[in-house]
C-alpha positions as CSV (number, residue, x, y, z in Angstrom):
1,X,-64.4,-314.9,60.9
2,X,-65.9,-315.1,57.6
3,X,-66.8,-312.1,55.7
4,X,-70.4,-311.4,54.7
5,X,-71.7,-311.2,51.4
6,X,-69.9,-313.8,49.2
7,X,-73.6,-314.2,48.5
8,X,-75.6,-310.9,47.0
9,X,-75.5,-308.3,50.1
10,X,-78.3,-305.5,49.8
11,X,-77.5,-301.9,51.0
12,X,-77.4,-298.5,50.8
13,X,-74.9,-296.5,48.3
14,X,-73.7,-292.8,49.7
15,X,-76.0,-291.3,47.2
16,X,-79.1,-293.1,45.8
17,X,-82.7,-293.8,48.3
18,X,-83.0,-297.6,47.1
19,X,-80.9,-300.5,48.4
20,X,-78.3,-302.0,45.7
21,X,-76.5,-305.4,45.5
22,X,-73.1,-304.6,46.4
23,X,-70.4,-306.2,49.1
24,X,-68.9,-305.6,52.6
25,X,-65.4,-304.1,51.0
26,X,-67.9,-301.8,49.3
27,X,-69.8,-300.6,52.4
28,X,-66.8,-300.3,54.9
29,X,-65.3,-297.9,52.1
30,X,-67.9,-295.8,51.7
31,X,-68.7,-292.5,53.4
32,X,-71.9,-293.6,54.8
33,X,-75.6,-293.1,53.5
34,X,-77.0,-290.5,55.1
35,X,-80.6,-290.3,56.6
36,X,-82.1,-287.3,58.2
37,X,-84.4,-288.2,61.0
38,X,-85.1,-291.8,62.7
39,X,-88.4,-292.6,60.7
40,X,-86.1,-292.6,57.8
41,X,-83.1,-294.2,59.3
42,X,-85.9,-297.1,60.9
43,X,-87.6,-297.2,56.6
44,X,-84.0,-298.1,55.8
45,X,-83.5,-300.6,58.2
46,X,-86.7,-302.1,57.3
47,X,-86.1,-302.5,54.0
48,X,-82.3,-303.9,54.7
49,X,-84.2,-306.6,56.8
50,X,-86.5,-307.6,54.2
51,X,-84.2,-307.8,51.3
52,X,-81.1,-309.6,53.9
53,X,-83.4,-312.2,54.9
54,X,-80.6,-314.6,55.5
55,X,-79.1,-312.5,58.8
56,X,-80.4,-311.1,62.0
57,X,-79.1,-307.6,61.9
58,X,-77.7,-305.8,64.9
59,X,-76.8,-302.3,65.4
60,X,-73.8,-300.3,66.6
61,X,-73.9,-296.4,67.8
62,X,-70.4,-294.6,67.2
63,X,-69.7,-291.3,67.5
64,X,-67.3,-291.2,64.7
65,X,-66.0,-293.4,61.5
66,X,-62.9,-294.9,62.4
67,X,-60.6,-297.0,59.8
68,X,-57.4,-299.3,60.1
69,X,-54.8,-297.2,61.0
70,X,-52.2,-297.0,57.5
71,X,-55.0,-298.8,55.7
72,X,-57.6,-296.4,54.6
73,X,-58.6,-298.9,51.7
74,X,-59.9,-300.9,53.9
75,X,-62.2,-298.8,55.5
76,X,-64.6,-298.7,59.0
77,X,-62.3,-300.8,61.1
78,X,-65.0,-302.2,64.2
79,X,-62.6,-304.6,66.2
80,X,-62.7,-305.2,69.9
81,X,-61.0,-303.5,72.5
82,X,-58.8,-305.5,73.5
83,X,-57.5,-305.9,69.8
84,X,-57.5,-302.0,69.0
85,X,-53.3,-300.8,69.3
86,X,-52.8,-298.3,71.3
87,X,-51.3,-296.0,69.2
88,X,-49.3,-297.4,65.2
89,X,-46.1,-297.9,66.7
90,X,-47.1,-299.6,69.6
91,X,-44.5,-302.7,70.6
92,X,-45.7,-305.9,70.5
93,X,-46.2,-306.5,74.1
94,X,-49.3,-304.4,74.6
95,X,-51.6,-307.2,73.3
96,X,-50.1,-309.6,75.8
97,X,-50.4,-307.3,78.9
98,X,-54.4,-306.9,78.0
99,X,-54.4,-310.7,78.0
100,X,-53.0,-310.7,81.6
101,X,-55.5,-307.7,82.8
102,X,-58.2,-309.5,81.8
103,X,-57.2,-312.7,83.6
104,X,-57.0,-310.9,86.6
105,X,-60.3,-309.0,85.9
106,X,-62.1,-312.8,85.5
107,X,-60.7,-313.8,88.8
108,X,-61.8,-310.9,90.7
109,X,-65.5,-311.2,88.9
110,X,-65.7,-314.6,90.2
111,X,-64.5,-313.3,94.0
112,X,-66.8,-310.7,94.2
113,X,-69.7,-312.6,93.1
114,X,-68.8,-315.6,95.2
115,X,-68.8,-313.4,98.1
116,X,-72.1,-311.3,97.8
117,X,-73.7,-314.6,96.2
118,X,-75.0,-312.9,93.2
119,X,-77.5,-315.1,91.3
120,X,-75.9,-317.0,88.8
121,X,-72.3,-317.4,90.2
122,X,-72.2,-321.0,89.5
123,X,-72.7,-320.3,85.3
124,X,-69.8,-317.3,85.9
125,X,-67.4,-319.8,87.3
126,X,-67.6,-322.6,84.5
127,X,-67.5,-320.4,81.5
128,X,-65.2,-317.2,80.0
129,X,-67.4,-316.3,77.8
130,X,-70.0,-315.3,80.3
131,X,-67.5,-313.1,82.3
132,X,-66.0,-312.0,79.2
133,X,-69.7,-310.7,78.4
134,X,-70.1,-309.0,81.7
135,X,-66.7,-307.4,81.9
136,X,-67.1,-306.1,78.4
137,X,-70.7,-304.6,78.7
138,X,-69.6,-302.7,82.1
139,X,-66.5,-301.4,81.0
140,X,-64.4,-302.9,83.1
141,X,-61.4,-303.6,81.0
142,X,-60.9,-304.6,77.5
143,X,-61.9,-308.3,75.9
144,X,-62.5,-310.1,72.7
145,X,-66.0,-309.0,71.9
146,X,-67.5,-305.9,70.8
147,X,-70.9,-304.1,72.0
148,X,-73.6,-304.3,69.5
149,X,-77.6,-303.8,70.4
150,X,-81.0,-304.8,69.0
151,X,-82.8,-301.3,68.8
152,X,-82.0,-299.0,66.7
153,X,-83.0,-296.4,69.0
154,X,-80.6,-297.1,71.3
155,X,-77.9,-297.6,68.7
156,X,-78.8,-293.9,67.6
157,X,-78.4,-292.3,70.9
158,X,-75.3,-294.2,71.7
159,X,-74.2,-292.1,68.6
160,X,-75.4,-288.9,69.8
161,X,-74.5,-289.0,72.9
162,X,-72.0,-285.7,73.9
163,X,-71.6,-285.7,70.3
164,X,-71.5,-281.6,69.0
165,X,-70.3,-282.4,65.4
166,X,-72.5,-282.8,62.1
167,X,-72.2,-286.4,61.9
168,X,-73.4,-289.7,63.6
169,X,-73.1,-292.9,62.6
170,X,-75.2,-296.8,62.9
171,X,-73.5,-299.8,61.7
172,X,-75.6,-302.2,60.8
173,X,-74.0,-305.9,60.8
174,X,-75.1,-309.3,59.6
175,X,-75.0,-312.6,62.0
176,X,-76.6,-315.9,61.7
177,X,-79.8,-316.6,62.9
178,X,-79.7,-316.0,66.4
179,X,-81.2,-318.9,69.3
180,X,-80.8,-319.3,72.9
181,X,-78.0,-317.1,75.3
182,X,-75.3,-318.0,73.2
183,X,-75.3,-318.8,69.5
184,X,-72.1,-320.2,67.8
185,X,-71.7,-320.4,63.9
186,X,-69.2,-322.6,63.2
187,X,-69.5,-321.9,59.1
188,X,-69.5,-317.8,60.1
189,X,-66.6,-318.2,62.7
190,X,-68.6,-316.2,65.5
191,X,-70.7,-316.5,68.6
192,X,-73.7,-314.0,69.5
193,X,-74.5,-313.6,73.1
194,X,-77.8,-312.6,74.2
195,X,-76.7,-310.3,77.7
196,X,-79.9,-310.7,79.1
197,X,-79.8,-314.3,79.4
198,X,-76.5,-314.7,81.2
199,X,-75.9,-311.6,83.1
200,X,-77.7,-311.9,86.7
201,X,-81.2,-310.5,87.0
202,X,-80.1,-307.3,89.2
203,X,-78.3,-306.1,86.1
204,X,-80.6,-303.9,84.7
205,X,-78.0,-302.2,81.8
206,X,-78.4,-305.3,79.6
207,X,-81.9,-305.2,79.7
208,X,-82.7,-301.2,79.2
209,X,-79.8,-301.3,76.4
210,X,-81.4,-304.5,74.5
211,X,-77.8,-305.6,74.4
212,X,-75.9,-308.2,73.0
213,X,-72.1,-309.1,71.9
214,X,-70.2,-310.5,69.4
215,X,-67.4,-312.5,69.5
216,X,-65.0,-314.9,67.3
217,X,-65.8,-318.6,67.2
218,X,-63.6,-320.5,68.1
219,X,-63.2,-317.8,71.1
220,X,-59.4,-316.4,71.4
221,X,-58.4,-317.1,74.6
222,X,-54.7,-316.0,75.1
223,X,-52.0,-313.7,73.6
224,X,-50.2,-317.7,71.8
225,X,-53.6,-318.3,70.2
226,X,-54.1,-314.7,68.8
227,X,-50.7,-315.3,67.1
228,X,-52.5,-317.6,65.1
229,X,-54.8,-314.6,63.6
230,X,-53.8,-311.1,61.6
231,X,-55.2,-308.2,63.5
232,X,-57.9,-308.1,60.0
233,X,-59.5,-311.2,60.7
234,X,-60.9,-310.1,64.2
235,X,-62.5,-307.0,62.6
236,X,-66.6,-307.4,62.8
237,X,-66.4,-304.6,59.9
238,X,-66.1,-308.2,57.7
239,X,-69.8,-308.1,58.7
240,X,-71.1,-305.1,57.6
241,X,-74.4,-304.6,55.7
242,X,-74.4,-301.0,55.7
243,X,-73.4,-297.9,56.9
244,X,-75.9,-295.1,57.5
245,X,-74.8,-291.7,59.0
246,X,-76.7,-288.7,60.8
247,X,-76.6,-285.1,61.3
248,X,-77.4,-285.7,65.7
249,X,-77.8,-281.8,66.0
250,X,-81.2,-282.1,63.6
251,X,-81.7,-286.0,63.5
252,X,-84.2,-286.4,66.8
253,X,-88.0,-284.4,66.9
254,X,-87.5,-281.8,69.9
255,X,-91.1,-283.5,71.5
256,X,-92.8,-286.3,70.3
257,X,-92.1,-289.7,69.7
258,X,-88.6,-289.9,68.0
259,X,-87.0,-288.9,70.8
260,X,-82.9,-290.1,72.0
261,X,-82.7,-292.0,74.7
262,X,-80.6,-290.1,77.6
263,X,-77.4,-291.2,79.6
264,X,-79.6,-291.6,82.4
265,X,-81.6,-294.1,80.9
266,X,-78.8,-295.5,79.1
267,X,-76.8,-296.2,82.0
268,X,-78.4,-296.7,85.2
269,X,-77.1,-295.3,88.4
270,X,-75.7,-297.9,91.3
271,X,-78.7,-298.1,92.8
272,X,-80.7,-299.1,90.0
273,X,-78.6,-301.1,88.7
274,X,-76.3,-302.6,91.6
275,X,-73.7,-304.4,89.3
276,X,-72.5,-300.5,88.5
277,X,-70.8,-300.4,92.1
278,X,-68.9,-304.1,91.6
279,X,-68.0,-303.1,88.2
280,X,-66.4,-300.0,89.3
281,X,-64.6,-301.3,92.0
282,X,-63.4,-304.4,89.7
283,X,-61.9,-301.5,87.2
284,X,-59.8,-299.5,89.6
285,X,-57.9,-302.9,90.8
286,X,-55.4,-302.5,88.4
């Protein structure tokens, strides 16, 4: 994956209210800029679009700030799951069995939708990708790609969300200009899926979470060709435009229109959203 901003990358410094031309290695050190409310966290956004007219920006809600484990200079580590160690010391083997679980996972996708005939089985079947997307977005087990969303709103609850401490935080990364379900950037190394273009039309989660995911281009398809890549270089922090972080306790208006977006909303319940029950079922066949 290539790293964003060999080219002048506007953002916002931890201190200071107007962007600066600075880099990615900059802005995955940094503490974060902080914002107080939404208005001002969407007036910063705005202005990052407008001066980074070269990238569609996407957004990512976290909770907390986390950073390569043993390599605090390098800063806000945002790698997939299925690349994130389970602990420092973990052996080597724990990569490989993910591989295998989510293997297993894509063949039991393609079952279950064969045999309740969801719309759009056929499109499952001939391409990973796609199941990759669904499997990641529902949580069944862990893959190559990482969440990311279009609204900022929903970005900012996802960081709120059962979060009592003083700080939030929205990535905001930097991808090629985005067209069609699936967009591939040869000259970036990475792939954007739009999820509301290839998961069937009964999942509503996609839709309600304006959701998309990012993945490495070429895709990495097995444990033999991820020896083939250090852990750094499938870390979508080498796509970071900025880092903005919130108090959530005093970010939202109590009534009015800058309001978070509930779990309720954010994830609908089986009925609403009938690719909840399969996706449940596919993650307790371990």
């Amino acid at each position: 994956m290539d790293t964003i901003g060999t080219t002048d990358l506007w953002t916002f410094e931890d201190s200071g209210g107007h962007a600066v031309v600075s880099d990615c290695r900059s802005v995955r050190r940094s503490k974060g800029h902080f914002v107080s409310n939404y208005l001002e966290l969407a007036a910063k956004i705005a202005e990052l679009q407008f001066r980074n007219r070269d990238y569609v920006l996407f957004f990512r809600g976290q909770r907390q700030d986390w950073s390569s484990k043993g390599q605090s200079h390098v800063g806000s580590t945002l790698r997939p799951t299925i690349f994130r160690p389970p602990n420092p010391k973990s052996d080597r083997f724990w990569l490989s069995a993910r591989f295998d679980r989510l293997k297993e996972a894509e063949l039991d996708l393609v079952r279950h939708f064969q045999s309740l005939g969801v719309v759009g089985t056929d499109e499952i079947e001939r391409y990973r990708i796609l199941r990759w997307a669904i499997i990641q977005h529902y949580e069944i087990c862990a893959t190559p790609l990482l969440d990311v969303t279009h609204s900022l709103r929903i970005a900012a609850s996802f960081a709120s969300d059962k979060n009592d401490t003083q700080d939030a935080f929205v990535y905001v990364l930097g991808v090629p200009n985005v067209s069609g379900a699936i967009t591939a950037s040869a000259e970036a190394g990475l792939q954007t899926i739009r999820l509301s273009s290839v998961c069937p039309p009964s999942a509503m989660r996609p839709h309600i979470q304006e959701g998309y995911l990012l993945g490495e281009y070429p895709e990495i398809g097995d444990i033999d060709q991820k020896q083939n890549y250090a852990l750094h270089e499938t870390d979508f922090g080498k796509r970071l435009v900025a880092k903005l972080r919130f108090d959530p306790q005093k970010f939202w208006t109590k009534s009015g229109q800058f309001q978070a977006v509930g779990p309720k909303a954010l994830y609908p319940s089986e009925k609403q959203d009938p690719l909840n029950a399969i996706a449940k079922s596919l993650a307790a066949m371990k």
